[in-house]
Structure formats: structure tokens, C-alpha cells
Short mmCIF file of the C-alpha atoms (twelve columns), coordinates in Angstrom:
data_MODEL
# 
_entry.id   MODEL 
# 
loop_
_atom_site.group_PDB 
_atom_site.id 
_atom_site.type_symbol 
_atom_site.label_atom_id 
_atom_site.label_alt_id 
_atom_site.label_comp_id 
_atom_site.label_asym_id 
_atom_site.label_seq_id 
_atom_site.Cartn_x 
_atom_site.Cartn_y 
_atom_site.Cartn_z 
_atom_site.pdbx_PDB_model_num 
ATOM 1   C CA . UNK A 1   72.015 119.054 106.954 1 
ATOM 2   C CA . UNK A 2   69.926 119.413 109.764 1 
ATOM 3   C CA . UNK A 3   69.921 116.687 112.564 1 
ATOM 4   C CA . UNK A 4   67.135 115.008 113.236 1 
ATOM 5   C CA . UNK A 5   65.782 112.920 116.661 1 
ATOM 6   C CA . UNK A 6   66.396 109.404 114.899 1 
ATOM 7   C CA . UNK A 7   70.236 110.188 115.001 1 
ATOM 8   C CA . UNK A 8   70.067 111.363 118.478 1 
ATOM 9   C CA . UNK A 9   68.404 108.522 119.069 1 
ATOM 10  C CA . UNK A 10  71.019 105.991 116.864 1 
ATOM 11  C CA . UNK A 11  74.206 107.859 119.062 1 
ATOM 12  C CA . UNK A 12  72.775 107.145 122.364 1 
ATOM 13  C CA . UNK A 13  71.507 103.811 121.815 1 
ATOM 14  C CA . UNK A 14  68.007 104.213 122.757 1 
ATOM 15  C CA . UNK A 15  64.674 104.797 120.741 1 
ATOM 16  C CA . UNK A 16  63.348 108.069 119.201 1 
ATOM 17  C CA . UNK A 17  60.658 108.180 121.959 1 
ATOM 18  C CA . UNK A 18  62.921 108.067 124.756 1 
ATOM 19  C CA . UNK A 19  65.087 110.970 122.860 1 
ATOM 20  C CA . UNK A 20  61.594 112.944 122.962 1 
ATOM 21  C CA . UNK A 21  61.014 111.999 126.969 1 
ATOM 22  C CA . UNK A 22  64.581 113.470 127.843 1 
ATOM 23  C CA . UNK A 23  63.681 116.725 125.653 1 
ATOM 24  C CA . UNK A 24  60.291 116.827 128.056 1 
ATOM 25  C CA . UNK A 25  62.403 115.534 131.309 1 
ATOM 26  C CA . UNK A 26  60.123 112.702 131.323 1 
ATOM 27  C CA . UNK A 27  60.416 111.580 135.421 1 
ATOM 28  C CA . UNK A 28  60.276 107.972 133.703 1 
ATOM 29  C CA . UNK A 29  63.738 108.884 132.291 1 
ATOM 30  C CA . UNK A 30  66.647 107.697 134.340 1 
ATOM 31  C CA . UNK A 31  69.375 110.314 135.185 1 
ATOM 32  C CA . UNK A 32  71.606 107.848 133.521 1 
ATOM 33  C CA . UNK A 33  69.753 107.856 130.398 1 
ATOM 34  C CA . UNK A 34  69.120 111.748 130.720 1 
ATOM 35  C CA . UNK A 35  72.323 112.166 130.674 1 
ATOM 36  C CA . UNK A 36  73.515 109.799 127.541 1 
ATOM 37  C CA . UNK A 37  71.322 111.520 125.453 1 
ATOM 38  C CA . UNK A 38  71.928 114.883 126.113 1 
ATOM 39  C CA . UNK A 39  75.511 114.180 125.535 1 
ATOM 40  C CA . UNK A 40  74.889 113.022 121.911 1 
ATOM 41  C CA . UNK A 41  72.539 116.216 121.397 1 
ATOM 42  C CA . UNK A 42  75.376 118.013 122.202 1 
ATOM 43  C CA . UNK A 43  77.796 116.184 119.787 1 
ATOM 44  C CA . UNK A 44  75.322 116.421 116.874 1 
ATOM 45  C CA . UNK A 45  74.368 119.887 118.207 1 
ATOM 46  C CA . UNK A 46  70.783 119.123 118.102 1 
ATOM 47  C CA . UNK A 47  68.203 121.884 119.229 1 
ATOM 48  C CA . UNK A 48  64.813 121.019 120.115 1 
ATOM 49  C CA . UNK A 49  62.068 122.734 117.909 1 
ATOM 50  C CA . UNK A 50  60.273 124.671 120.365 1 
ATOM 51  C CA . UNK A 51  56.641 123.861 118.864 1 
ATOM 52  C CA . UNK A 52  57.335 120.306 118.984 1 
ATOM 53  C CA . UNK A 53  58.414 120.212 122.549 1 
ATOM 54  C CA . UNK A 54  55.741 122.484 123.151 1 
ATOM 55  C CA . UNK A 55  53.257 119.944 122.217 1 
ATOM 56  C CA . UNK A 56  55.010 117.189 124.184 1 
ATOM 57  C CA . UNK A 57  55.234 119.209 127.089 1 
ATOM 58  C CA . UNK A 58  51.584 121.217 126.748 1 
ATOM 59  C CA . UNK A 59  53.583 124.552 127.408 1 
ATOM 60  C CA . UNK A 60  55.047 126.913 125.667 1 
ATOM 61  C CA . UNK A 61  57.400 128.149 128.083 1 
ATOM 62  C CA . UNK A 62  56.543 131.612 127.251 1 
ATOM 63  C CA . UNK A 63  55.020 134.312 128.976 1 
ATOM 64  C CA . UNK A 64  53.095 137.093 127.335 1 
ATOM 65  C CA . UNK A 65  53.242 140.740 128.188 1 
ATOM 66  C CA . UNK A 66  50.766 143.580 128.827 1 
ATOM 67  C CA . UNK A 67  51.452 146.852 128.661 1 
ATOM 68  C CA . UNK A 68  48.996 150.109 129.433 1 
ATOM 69  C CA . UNK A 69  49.399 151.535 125.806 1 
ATOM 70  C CA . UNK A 70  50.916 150.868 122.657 1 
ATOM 71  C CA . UNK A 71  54.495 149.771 122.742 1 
ATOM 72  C CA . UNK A 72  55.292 152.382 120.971 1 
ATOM 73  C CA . UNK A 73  54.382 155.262 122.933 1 
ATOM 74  C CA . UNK A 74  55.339 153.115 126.542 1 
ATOM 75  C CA . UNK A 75  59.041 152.719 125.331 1 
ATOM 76  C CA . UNK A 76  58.798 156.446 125.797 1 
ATOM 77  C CA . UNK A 77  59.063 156.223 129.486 1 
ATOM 78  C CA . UNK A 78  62.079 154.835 130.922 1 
ATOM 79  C CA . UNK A 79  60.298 152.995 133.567 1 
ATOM 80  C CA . UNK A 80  59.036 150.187 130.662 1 
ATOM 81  C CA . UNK A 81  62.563 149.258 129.508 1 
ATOM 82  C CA . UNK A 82  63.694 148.968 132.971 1 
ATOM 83  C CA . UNK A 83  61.371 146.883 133.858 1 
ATOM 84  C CA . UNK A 84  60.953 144.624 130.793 1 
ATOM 85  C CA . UNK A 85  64.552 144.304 131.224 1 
ATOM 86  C CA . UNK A 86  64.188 142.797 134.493 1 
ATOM 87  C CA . UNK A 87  61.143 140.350 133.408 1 
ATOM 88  C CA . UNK A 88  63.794 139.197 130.703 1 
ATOM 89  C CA . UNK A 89  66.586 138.593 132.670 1 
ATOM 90  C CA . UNK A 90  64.169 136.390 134.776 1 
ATOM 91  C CA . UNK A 91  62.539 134.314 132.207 1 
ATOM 92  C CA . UNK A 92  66.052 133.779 130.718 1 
ATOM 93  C CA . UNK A 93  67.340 132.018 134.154 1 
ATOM 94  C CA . UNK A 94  64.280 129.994 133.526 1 
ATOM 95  C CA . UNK A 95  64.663 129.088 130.063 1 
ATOM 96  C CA . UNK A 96  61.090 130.921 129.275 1 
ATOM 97  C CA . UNK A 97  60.658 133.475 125.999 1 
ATOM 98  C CA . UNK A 98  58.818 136.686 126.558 1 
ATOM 99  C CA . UNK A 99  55.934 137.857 124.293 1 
ATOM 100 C CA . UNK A 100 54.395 141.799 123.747 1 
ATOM 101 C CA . UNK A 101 50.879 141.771 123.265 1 
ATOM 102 C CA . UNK A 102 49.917 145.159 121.791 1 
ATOM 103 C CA . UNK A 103 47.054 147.427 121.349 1 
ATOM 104 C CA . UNK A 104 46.602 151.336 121.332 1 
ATOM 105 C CA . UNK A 105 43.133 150.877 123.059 1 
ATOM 106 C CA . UNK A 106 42.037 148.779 125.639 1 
ATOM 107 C CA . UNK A 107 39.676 146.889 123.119 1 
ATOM 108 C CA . UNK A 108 42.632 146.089 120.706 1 
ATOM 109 C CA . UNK A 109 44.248 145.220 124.127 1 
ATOM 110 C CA . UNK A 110 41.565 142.548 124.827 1 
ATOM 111 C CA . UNK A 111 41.670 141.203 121.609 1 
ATOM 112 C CA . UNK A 112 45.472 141.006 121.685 1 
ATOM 113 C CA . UNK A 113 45.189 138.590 124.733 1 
ATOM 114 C CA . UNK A 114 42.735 136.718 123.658 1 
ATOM 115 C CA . UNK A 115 44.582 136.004 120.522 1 
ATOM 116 C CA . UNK A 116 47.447 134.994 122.194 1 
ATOM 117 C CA . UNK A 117 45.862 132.989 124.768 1 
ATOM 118 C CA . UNK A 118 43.421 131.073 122.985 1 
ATOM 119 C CA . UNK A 119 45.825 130.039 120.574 1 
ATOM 120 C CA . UNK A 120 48.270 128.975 122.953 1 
ATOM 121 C CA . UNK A 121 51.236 130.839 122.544 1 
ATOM 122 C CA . UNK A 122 51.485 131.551 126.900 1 
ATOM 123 C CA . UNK A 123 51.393 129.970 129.754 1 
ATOM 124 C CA . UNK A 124 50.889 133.061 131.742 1 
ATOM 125 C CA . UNK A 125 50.486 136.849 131.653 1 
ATOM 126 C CA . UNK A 126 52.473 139.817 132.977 1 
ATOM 127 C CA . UNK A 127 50.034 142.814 133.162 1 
ATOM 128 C CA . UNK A 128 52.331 146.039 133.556 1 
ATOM 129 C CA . UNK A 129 49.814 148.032 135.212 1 
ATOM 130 C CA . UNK A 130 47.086 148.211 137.585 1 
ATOM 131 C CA . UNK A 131 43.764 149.593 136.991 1 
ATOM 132 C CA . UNK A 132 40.843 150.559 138.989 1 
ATOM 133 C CA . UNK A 133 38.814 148.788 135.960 1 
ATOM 134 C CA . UNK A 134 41.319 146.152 134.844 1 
ATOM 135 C CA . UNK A 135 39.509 144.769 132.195 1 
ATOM 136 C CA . UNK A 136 42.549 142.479 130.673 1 
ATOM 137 C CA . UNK A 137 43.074 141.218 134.124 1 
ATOM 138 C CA . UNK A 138 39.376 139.851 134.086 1 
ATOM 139 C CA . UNK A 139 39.558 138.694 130.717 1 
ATOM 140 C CA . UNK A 140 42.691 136.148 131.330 1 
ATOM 141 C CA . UNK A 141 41.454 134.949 134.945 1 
ATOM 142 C CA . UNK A 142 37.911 133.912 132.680 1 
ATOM 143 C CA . UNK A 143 40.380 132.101 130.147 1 
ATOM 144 C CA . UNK A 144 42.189 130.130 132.947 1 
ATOM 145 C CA . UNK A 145 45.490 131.802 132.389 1 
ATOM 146 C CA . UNK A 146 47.921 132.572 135.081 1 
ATOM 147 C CA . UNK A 147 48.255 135.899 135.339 1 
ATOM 148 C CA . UNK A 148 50.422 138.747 137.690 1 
ATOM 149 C CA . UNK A 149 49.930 142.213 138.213 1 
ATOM 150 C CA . UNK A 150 53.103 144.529 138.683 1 
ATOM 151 C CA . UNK A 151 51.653 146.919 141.100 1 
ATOM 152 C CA . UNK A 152 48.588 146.907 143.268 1 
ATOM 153 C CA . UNK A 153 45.143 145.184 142.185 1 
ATOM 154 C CA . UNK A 154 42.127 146.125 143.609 1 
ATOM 155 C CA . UNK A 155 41.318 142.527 145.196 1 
ATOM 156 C CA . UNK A 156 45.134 141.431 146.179 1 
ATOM 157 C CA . UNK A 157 43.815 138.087 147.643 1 
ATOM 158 C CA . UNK A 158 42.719 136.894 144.270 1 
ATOM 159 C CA . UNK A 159 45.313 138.279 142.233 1 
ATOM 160 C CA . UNK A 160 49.597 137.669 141.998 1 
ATOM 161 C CA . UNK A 161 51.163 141.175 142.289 1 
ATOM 162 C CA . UNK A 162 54.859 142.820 142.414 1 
ATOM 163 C CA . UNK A 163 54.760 146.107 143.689 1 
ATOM 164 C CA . UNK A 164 56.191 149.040 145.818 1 
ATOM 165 C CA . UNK A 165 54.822 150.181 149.344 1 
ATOM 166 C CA . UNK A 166 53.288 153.992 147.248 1 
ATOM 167 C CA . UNK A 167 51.068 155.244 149.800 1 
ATOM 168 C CA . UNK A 168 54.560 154.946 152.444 1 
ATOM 169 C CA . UNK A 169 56.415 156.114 150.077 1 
ATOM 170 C CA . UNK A 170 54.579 159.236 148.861 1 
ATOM 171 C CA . UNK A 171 53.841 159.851 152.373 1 
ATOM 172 C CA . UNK A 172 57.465 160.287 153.365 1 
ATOM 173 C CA . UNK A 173 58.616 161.735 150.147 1 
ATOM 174 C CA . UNK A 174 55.530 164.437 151.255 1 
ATOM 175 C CA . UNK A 175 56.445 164.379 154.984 1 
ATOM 176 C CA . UNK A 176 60.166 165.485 154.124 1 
ATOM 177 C CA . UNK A 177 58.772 168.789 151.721 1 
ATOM 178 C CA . UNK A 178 56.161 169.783 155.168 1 
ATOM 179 C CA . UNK A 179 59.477 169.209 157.447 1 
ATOM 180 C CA . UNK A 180 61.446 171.844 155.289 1 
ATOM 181 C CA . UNK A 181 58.948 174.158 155.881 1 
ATOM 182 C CA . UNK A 182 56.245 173.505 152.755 1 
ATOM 183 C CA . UNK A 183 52.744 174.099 153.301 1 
ATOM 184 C CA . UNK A 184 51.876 174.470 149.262 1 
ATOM 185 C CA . UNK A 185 52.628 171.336 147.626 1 
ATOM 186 C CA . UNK A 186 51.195 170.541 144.109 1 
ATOM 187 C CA . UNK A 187 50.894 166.836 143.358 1 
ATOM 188 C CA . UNK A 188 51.592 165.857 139.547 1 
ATOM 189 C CA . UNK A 189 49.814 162.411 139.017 1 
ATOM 190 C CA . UNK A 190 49.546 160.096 136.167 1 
ATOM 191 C CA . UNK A 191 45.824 158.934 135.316 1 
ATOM 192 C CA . UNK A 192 43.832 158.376 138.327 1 
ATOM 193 C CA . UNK A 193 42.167 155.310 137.137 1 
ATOM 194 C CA . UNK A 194 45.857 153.648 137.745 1 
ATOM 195 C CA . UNK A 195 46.382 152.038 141.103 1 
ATOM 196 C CA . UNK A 196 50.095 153.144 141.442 1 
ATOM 197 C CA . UNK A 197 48.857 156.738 141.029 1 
ATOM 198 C CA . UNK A 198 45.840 156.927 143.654 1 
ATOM 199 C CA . UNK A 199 47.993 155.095 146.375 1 
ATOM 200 C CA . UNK A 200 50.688 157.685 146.097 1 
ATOM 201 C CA . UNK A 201 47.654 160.632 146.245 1 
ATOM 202 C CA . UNK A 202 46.734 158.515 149.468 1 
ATOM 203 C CA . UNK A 203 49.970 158.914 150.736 1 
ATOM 204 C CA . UNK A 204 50.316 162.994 149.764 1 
ATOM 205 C CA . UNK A 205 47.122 163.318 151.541 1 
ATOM 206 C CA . UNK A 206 47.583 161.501 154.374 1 
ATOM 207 C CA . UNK A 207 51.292 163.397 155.024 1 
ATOM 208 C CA . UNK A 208 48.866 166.223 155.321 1 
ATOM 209 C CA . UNK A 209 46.132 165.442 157.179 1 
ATOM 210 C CA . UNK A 210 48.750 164.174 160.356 1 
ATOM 211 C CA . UNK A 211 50.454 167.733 159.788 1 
ATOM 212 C CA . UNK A 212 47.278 169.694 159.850 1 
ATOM 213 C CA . UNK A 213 47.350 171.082 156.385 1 
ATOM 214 C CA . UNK A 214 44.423 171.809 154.438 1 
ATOM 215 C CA . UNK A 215 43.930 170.070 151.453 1 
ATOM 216 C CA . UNK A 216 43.836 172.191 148.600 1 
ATOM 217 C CA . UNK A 217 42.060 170.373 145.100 1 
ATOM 218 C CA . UNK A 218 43.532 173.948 142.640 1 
ATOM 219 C CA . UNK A 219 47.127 171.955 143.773 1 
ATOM 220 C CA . UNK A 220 46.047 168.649 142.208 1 
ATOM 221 C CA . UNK A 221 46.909 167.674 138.783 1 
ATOM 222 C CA . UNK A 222 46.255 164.932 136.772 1 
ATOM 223 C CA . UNK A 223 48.399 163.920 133.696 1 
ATOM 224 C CA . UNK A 224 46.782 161.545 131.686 1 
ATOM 225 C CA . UNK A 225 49.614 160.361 129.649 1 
ATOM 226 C CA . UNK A 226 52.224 161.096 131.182 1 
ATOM 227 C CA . UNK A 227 53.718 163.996 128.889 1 
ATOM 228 C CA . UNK A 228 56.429 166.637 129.500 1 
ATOM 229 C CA . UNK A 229 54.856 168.991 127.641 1 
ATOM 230 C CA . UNK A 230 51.598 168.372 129.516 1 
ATOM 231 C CA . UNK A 231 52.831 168.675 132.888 1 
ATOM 232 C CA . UNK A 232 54.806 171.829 131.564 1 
ATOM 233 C CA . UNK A 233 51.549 173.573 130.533 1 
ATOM 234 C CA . UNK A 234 49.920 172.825 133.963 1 
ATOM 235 C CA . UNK A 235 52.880 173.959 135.743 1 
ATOM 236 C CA . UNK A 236 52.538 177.478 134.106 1 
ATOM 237 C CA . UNK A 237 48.928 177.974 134.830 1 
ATOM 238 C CA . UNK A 238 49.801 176.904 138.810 1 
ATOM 239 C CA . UNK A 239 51.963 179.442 138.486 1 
ATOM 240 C CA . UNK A 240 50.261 181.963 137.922 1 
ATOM 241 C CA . UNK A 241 48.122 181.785 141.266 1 
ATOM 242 C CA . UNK A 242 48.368 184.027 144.125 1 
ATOM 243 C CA . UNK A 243 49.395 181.085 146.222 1 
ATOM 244 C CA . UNK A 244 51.477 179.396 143.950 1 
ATOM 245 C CA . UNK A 245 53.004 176.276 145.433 1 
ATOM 246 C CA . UNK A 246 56.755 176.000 146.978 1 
ATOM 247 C CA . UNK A 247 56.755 172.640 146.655 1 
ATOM 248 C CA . UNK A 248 55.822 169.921 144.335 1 
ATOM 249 C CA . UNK A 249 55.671 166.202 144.109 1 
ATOM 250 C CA . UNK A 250 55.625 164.657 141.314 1 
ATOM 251 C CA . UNK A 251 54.500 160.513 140.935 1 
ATOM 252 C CA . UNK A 252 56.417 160.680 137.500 1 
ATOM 253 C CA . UNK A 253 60.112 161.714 136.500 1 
ATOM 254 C CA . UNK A 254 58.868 162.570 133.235 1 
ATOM 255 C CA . UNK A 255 56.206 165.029 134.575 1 
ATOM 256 C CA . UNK A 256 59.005 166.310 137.079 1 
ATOM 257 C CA . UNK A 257 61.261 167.406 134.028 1 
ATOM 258 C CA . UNK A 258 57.548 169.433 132.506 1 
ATOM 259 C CA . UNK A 259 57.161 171.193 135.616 1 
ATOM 260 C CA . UNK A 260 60.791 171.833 135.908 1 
ATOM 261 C CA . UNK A 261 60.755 173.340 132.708 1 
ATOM 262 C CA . UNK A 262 57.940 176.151 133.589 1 
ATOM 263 C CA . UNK A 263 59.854 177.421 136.622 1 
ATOM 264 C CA . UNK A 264 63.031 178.310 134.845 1 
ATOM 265 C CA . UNK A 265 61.091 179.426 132.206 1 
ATOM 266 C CA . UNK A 266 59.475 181.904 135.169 1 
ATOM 267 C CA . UNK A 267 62.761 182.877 136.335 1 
ATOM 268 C CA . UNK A 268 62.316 181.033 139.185 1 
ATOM 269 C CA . UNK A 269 64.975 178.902 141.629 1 
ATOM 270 C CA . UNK A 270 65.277 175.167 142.350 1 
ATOM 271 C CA . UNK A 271 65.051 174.457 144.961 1 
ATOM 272 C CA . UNK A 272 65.196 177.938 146.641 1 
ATOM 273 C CA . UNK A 273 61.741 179.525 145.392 1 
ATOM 274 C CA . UNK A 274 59.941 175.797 144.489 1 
ATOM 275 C CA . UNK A 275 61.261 172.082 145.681 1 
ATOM 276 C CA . UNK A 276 60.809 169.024 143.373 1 
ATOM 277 C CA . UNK A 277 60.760 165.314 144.663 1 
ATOM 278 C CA . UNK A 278 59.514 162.991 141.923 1 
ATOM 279 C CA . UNK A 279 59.337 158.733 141.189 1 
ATOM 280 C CA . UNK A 280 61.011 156.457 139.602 1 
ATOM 281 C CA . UNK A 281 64.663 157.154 139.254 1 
ATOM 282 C CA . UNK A 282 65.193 157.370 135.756 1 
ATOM 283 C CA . UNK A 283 69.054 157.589 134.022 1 
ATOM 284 C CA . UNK A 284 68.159 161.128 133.125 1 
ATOM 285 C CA . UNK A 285 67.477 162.607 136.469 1 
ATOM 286 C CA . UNK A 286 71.367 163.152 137.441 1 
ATOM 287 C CA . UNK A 287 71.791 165.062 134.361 1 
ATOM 288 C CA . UNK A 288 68.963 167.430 133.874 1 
ATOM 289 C CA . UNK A 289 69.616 170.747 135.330 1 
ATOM 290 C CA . UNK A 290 69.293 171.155 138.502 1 
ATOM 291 C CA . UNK A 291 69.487 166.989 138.975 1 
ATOM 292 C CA . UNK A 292 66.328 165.775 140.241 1 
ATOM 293 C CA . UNK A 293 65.875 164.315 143.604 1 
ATOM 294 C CA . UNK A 294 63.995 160.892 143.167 1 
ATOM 295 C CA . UNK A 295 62.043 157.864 144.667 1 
ATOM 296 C CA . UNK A 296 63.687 155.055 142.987 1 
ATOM 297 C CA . UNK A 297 61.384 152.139 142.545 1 
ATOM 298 C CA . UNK A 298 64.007 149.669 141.413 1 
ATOM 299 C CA . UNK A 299 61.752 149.160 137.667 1 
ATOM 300 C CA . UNK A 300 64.093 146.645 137.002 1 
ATOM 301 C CA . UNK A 301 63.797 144.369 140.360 1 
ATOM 302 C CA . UNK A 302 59.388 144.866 139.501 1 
ATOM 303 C CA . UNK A 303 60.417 142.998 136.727 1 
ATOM 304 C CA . UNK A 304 62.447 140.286 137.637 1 
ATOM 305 C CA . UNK A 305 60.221 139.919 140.462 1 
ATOM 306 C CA . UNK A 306 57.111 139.801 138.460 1 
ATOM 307 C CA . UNK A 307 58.514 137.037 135.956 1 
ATOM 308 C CA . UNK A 308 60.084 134.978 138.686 1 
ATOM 309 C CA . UNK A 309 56.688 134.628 140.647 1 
ATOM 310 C CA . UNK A 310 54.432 133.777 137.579 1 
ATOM 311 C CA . UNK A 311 57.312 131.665 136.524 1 
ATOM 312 C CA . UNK A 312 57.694 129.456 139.492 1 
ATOM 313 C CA . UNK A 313 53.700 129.255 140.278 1 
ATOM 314 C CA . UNK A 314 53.722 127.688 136.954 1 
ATOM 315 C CA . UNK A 315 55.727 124.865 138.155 1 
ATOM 316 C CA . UNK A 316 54.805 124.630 141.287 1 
ATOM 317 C CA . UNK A 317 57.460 126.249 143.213 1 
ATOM 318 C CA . UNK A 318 56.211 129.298 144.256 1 
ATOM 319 C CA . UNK A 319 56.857 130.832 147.908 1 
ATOM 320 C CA . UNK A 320 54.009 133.321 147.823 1 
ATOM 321 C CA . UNK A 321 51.782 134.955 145.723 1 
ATOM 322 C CA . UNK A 322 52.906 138.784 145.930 1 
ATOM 323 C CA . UNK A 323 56.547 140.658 146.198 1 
ATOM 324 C CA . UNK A 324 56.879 144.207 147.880 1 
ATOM 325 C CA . UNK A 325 60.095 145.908 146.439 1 
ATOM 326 C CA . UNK A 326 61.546 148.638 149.027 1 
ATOM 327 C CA . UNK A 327 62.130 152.433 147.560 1 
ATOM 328 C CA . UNK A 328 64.291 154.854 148.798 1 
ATOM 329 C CA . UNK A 329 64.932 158.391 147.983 1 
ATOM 330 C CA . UNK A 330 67.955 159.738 145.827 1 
ATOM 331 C CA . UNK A 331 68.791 163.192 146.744 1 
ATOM 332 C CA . UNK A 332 70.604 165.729 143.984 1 
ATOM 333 C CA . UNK A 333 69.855 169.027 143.736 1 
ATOM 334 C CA . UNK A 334 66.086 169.682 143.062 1 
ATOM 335 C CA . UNK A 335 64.989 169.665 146.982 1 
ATOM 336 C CA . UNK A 336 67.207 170.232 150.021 1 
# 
């Protein structure tokens, strides 16, 4: 039979409402009280319906989700599991629920957030990506909602943000390919309307410009979704240039293993004939062959990061409004 507040209420000697103030930790409460109560909750092993505390409180004490594509086809990259594996961990420690909105188009995206928004099912909104155009981003600032970015948005002072220092990081990861004697280095991006992938052309280009190399566009590719197979494809037709490249960096692991692919296929060596340095750090580097030498981003500490700053801005508590998570390089055997 399932318990109801009355007999919380009838243990602890106090009134239903009171019961209902200790669920909302009421300030009106005393600890003493507090404490009586949630003692006989315990006995009758009484759980809160989270609607109804919802209601009393006027939260939810859950946090909604946006990723850049379907679910579906982002589960596909390791980076998403990492880091939604960090967000949960967070909103655990705070007693918050997590909620995927979904869409396969940034329309159904909008719609999705307004949905869950308007009804309100959140108290704030994760954003997984950052866009030169970041239309859901607009949409939940106009509703009110809390909202943080995990990367870089274009106007940081208005906008909560996790992210990693890209443009440094590409830079060095650049830097290191010029210092073992690279001058043709191909630079496998994702879509260049993402933040996260013009900051870490910013940094490739700098590394060049300070070493006096010429900037060469035919070395510049741009993956759109993000597929091996794609990145495969381009590899072979840079490939087949007179000045092919000796060197490439890749701002994805999952493009790295595509353009891996092409230069065995060519009967070429890495990293004797062509080096590889990619992002992200993914389980499957260390066991592709040759291993893959990798910026790792920490996905999972983006995560946490992002759901602990939303999290405590909600209440209050926050101690800024943006978190930069460090990077460092893993070396294995696809650049020397």
C-alpha cells in the first residue's frame, strides 16, 4: 500500500503541511523538525512524487539537454557519451535529473526546446555545441531559461560556457608537426559553422604564420559530419597531389582513423612518410593501428563542468560564469 503524507505526518507529530515544507526545505522549518520528519519518511520509506514537489518548489530539478544532431547519430562519436557521462555524474551530486531534447534538424531542434521549456519540464539548458548561428541558444535566452554552452559562444559575456583553450591547443599540437620538420600539413575539420572547429583552424593558422609558412587552402578540409568514411575519401584525393602533405592534423579522432585508413591503403608509413595528431582522446585511439597520438579534451570533465555551473547558478551559488578545462597531448605511435 503506498504511503501517503498524512502518515508521515501522524509519525512525526506534526501536520501534513509541515511534512510538505520539509520535502521543499521550507527555511521556516526548524532543523529539529527537519529532522523528525525525515526520520519517519525513512521508516515508512516514503518518496516524494517529483511533480508534486515540483509544484511546491516551482522547479523541476531537471536540466534539459541539447545536442548538435539527432541522438542517434551523436552517440556515434565517443566524445557525446563522455561527456553526457560527466553532466550526469554532476546533476546526480545535486540531486537534479537530466533530459535529451531531440531533433534531426535544427527546426525540430527548436521545437524540441520549446516544448520542453514552455511546459516546464527544466530549469535550465545544456547546449552541447557552439555555433556561429546558435539559433537554440537565442531561442531559450528569449524564454528566460538558464542556459550554458559547452564550448565557445560567440558573445562569452552574455553567455555561461565550459570549454577548452582550441586555438592554444591546435596551435601547439601544429607547432610540434613544423618543429619535426613539416611544412605540408592538411587540417581535417568538422563543420566550420561550429565554434570548436574555427578556433582550432585559428590556431593551425596562426602556428604558421609565426613559422613563416604559406598557407595553403588545397590542404584544408572540411568534414561536415564528422564521418570516417568521409574523411577517408578526402584523404585519397590529397593524396594524389604533387605536394601531398607529410603531416596532418586532424580536430576529430574519428576523421583521424578516415585519413589513417587512405595512407595504408596507399602503401604509405605512419608516421615515417605522413604524421597524424588528432582531438579528443577517444578509448579507441590506443588500439587502432598505428595508435593515434591525441589532444585529450577531458569530454567527461566538459561535462561535469557544464552541469555543475548551470546547476549552482540556479541556486545561487555560482563562482563564475565560464570553466576552461586544460588539454594535453597523448603521444602513441602516429607522430614522433
Amino acid at each position: 500500500m503506498k504511503i501517503t503524507i498524512k502518515e508521515v505526518a501522524k509519525m512525526a507529530g506534526v501536520s501534513p503541511s509541515t511534512v510538505s515544507r520539509v520535502i521543499s526545505d521550507s527555511p521556516r522549518i526548524s532543523d529539529e523538525t527537519k529532522k523528525e520528519v525525515r526520520e519517519a519518511m525513512e521508516k515508512l520509506k516514503y518518496h516524494p512524487n517529483a511533480i508534486a514537489r515540483s509544484l511546491v518548489n516551482k522547479a523541476t530539478n531537471t536540466v534539459g539537454i541539447v545536442m548538435p544532431q539527432s541522438v542517434e547519430k551523436a552517440i556515434l562519436n565517443p566524445f557525446f557519451p563522455q561527456a553526457l557521462s560527466g553532466i550526469s555524474a554532476a546533476a546526480h551530486e545535486q540531486n537534479y535529473c537530466i533530459l535529451l531534447s531531440t531533433g534531426n534538424t535544427e527546426e525540430e531542434q527548436l521545437e524540441s526546446v520549446r516544448n520542453i521549456v514552455m511546459s516546464g519540464r527544466v530549469d535550465g539548458v545544456i547546449i552541447m555545441y557552439s555555433s556561429v548561428d546558435n539559433l537554440v541558444l537565442e531561442e531559450v535566452k528569449r524564454l528566460g531559461t538558464p542556459a550554458i554552452i559547452i564550448g565557445k559562444p560567440l558573445d562569452s559575456k552574455e553567455t555561461m560556457y565550459v570549454d577548452n583553450d582550441n586555438v592554444e591547443a591546435a596551435f601547439k599540437v601544429t607547432e610540434r608537426l613544423i618543429n619535426n620538420g613539416h611544412k605540408r600539413i592538411a587540417f581535417f575539420g568538422g563543420y566550420f559553422k561550429f565554434i570548436v572547429s574555427l578556433d582550432r583552424l585559428d590556431g593551425y593558422t596562426r602556428a604558421l604564420k609565426e613559422n613563416n609558412i604559406e598557407f595553403e587552402k588545397k590542404y584544408i578540409v572540411e568534414i561536415a559530419d564528422l564521418l570516417k568514411e568521409n574523411a577517408y575519401e578526402r584523404m585519397k584525393e590529397l593524396l594524389k597531389l604533387d605536394n601531398r602533405p607529410t603531416a596532418v592534423v586532424a580536430t576529430d579522432d574519428v576523421l583521424a582513423f578516415g585519413v589513417m585508413d587512405a595512407i595504408k591503403e596507399a602503401k604509405l608509413k605512419i608516421p615515417e612518410d605522413i604524421e597524424i595528431i588528432s582531438f579528443n582522446n577517444v578509448p579507441y585511439d590506443e588500439f587502432y593501428s598505428p595508435s593515434l597520438t591525441s589532444v585529450d579534451i577531458d569530454a567527461y570533465s566538459l561535462g561535469y563542468e557544464s552541469a555543475r555551473l548551470i546547476i549552482e547558478n540556479m541556486k545561487g551559488i555560482a563562482d563564475g560564469d565560464k570553466v576552461i578545462v586544460p588539454t594535453r597531448i597523448i603521444d602513441r605511435e602516429s607522430s614522433r
